[in-house]
N, C-alpha and C positions, 0 to 999 in steps of 0.2 A: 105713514103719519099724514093726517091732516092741515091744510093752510091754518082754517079754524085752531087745532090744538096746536102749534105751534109757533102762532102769533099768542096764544093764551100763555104757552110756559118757555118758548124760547130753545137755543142751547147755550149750552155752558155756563158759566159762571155768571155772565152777564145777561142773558138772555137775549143773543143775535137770531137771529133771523134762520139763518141756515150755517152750516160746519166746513168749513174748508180746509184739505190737507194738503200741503205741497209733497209732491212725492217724487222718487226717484227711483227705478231700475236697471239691473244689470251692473255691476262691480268689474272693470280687468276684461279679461278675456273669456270669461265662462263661455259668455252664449256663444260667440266664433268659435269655441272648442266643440261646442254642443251641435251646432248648426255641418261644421266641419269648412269653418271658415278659416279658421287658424291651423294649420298645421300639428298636429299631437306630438312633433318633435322640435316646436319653435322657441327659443326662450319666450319667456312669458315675464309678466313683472314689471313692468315699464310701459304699460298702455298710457295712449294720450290722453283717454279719459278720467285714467286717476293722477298723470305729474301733471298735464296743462288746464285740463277743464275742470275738475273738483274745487282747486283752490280756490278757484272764479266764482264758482257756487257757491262754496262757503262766503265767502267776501259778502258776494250778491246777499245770501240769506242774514248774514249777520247786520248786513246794512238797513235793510229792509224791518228789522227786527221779527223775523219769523222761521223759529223748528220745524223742519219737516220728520218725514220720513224717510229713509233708505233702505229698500227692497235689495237685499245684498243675497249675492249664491255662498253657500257653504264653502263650497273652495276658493271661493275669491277669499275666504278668510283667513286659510292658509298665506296664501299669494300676499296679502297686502294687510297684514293688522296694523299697521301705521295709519290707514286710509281709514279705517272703520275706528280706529281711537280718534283721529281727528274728528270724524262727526259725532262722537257722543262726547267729545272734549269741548264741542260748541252747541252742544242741548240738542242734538235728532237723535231721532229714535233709528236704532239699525232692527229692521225685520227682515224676513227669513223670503227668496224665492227660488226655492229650488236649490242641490247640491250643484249642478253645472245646467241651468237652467233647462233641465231635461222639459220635453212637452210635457204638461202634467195630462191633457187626455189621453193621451196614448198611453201611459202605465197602465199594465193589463191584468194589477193583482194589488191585494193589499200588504201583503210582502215586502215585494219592490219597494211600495210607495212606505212603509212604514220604517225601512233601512236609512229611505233618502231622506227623512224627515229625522231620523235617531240621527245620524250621522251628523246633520246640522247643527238640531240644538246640542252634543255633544261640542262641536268645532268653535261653533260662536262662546259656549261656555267659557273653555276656554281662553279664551280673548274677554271676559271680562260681559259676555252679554249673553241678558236669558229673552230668548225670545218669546216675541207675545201676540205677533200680526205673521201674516203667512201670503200671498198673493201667489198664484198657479199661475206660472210662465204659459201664455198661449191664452189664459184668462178665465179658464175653465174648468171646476174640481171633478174630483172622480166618487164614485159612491162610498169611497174609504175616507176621503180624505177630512170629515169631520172629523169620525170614529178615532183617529188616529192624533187629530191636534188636540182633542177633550185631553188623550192621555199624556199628552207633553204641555200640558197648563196653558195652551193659544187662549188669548182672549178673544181674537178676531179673525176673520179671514177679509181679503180684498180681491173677490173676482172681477170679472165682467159682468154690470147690471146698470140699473137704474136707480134703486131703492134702497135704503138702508131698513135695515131690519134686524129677526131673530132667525138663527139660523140651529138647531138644535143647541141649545144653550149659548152658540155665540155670536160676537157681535157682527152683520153683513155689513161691512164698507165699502161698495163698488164704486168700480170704476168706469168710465163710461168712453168709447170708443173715441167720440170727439170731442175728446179732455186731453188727449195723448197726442203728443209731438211726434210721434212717427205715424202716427193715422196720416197726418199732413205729409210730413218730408222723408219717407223712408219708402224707397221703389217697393219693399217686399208688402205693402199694405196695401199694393195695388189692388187684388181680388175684393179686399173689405172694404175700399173705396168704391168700388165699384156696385158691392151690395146695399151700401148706402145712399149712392145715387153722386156721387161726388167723381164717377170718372177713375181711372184706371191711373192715370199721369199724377207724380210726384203735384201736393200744390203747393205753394208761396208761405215765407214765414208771414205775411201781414193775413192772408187766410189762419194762417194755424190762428192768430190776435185775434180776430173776429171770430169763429168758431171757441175758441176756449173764451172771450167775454159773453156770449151767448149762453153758451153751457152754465157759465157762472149765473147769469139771469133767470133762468130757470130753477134754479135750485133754490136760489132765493123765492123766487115767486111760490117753490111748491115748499118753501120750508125745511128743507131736506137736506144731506151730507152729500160731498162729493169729493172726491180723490182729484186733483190734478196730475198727472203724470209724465213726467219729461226724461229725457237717456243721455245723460252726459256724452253716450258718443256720437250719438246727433249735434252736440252744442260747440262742435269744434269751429265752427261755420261763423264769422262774426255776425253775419246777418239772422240766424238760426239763433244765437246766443243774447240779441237786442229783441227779438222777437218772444223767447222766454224771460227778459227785466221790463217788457212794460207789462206778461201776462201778472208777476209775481208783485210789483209795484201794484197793480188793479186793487190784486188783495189785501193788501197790506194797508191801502188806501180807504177798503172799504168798510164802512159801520158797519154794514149789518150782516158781516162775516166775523165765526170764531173761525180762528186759525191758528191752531194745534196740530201736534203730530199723530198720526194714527189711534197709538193707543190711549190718548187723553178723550178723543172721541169714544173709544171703547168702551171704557170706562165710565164715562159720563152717560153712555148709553144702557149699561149692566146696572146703571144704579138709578133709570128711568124707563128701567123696559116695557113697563107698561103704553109707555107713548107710542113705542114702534113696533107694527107691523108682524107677525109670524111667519116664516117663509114668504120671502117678497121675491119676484121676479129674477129670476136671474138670464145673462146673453147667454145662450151656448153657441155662439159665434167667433172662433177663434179668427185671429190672422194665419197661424201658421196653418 
């Protein structure tokens, strides 16, 4: 999409400037289950980032007046459907990453990948939620993983990119590397920090502020959607957690941002797709 065309039609309802989503990944213990960071015989159940840090968030979002999204694993949903009722009890949307946040490039069939996706929207069912956004832990789809969300009604995916777009009938909402709270404060981003020019060493929450109001600048400037991306188990940090209220305050603050949950962008995009782009750019630059 053009500056030109979208200073002409805008988005959303009101016609802002550019699309903002607050978003969130990883629920509980998946990914340390996945990673083999947690123990496969630990209780589970009681992570700090669903009893101490979630409620905070909520508070935080509800104060701010702004729905996000929540990128939640299948099994967390087993684990915790109290935590996924509380965010659709205060208007976010719960989307779908992964059953136990497997790598999604690494699945080496459409098989695999089509069990881990049944097996989800069966789970979230369950629990009261049909899912409609999908984001591929690692940031990167595999040549099934369209094919496979057409057939369970996704309206969107959210990888790693720059561009919102069409992606075989759905809607592209990426994500962008230095939108994401552990680009900055999570040792294991060292390599992608380093591809990006930012250096191997953990940096500073007041860098993650400057890097995520930048990113917001630009999306503005090109008219465009962007995913913001934050990991409640990063946010345990008081300084990590003041660094994510002025990023979400910025937004909330700003005109010429709509800020909605994933799928109201989707939406809004399926029923304007003429404005956006056909196969836009995507990272195939994972962290892991």
């Amino acid at each position: 999409m053009t500056d030109q065309a979208t200073a002409a039609s805008g988005w959303g309802p009101d016609g802002r400037r550019a699309a903002v989503s607050v978003t969130f990944d990883n629920l509980g213990e998946a990914m340390d289950l996945a990673t083999g960071a947690w123990p496969e015989d630990a209780p589970v159940g009681q992570h700090y980032s669903i009893t101490e840090v979630l409620p905070k968030i909520l508070e935080l979002l509800d104060r701010q007046g702004i729905r996000g999204t929540y990128f939640a694993e299948g099994w967390s949903a087993e684990v915790y459907p109290d935590a996924l009722r509380a965010l659709t009890e205060h208007g976010h949307e719960v989307a779908y990453h992964g059953w136990r946040h497997e790598h999604w490039r690494d699945i080496n069939n459409a098989n695999a990948e089509r069990e881990l996706i049944a097996r989800g929207v069966a789970t979230m069912r369950e629990n009261g939620i049909e899912l409609r956004g999908f984001r591929p832990p690692g940031g990167v789809l595999t040549p099934w993983t369209l094919d496979i969300l057409r057939e369970h009604g996704f309206t969107y995916i959210s990888p790693a990119g720059q561009q919102a777009g069409m992606l075989d009938g759905l809607v592209a909402l990426p994500f962008r590397w230095t939108a994401i709270d552990a680009y900055y404060l999570f040792d294991a981003f060292a390599a992608l920090r380093s591809d990006l020019g930012d250096g191997h060493a953990a940096l500073s929450p007041d860098r993650m502020v400057i890097g995520f109001k930048q990113a917001i600048k630009d999306v503005i400037v090109g008219g465009d959607t962007l995913s913001l991306l934050f990991h409640p188990f990063l946010q345990r940090e008081p300084d990590h957690f003041e660094a994510m209220t002025r990023i979400i305050e910025a937004v909330a603050s700003n005109a010429d941002l709509w800020c909605a949950p994933c799928t109201e962008h989707a939406n809004w995009a399926l029923a304007h797709r003429e404005r956006l782009p056909s196969n836009p750019n995507l990272d195939e630059r994972s962290w892991q």
